[in-house]
C-alpha positions in Angstrom: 15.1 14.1 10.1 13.3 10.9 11.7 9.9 13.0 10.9 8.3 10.4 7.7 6.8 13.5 7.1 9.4 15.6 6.3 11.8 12.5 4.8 8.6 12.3 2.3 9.5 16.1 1.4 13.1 15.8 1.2 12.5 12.7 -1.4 9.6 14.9 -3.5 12.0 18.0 -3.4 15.0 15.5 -4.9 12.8 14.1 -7.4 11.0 18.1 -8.4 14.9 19.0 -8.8 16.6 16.4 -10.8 13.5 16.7 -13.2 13.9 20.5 -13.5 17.6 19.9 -13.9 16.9 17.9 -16.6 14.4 19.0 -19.0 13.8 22.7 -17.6 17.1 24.8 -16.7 18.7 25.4 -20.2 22.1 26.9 -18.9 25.0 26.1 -21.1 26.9 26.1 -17.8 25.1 23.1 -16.5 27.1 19.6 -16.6 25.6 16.3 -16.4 24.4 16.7 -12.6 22.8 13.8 -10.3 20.9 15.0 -7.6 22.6 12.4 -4.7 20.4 13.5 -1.6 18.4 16.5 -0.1 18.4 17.3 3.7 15.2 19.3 4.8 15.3 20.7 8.3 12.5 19.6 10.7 10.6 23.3 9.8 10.8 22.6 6.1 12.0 26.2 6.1 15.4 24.9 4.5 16.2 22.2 1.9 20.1 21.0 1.5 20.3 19.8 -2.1 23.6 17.7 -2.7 25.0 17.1 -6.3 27.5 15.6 -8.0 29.0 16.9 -11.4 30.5 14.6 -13.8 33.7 15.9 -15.1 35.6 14.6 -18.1 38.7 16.9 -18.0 39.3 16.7 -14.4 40.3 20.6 -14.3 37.2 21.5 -12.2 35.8 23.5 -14.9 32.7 21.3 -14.9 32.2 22.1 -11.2 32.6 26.0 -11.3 30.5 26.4 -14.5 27.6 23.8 -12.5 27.7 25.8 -8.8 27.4 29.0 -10.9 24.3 27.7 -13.1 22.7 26.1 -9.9 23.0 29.5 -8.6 21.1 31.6 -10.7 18.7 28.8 -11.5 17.5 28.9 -7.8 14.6 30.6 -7.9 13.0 29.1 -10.9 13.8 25.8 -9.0 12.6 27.0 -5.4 9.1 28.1 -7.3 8.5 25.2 -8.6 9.3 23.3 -5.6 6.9 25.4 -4.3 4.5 24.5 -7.2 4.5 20.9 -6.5 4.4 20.7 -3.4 1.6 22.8 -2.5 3.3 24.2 0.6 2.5 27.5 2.3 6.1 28.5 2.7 8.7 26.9 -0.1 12.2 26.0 2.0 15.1 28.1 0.9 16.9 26.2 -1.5 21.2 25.6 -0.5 23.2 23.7 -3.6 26.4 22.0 -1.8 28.8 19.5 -3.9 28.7 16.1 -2.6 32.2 15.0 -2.1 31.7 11.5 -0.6 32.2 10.2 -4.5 35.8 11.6 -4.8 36.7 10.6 -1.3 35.6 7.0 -2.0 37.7 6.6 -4.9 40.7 8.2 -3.0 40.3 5.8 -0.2 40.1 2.9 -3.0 43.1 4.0 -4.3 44.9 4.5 -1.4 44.1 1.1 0.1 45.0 -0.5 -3.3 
């Protein structure tokens, strides 16, 4: 993704979805999600969202409830993507959980 171009979408497509995330998807499933990065392939055909889900309880629930909510949300999300950014052809959306916070504390912890 060295294309400015398409690093310019991937940054507009993280900002379009945090904002939707925020004030537009009203599922009850939905935790308190931050939007880390977004990966958009040199087409702009697909976009790689990656979240993170803050969890109180630390049973996962949180997680599940958040995949499941960012699933059925994806087309509202994918139009207005669309919307915004004035494309011909909106990139299929993909909603993965970014790990890399939970690994670093593990590898804190370990090396404490």
């Amino acid at each position: 993704m060295s294309n400015p171009r398409v690093r310019k979408i991937a940054d507009r497509i993280q900002v379009i979805v945090a904002e939707m995330l925020e004030r537009r998807v009203k599922d009850p499933r939905l935790g308190f999600v931050t939007v880390t990065d977004v990966r958009v392939s040199g087409d702009t055909q697909q976009a790689t969202i990656f979240y993170t889900v803050l969890d109180d309880s630390g049973d996962g629930k949180a997680l599940d409830g958040t995949a499941a909510a960012l699933e059925s949300a994806r087309g509202l999300i994918r139009s207005e993507v669309a919307k915004q950014l004035g494309m011909r052809h909106a990139p299929t959306l993909e909603f993965v959980h970014d790990a890399l916070p939970e690994t670093a504390r593990h590898l804190d912890e370990l090396l404490a």
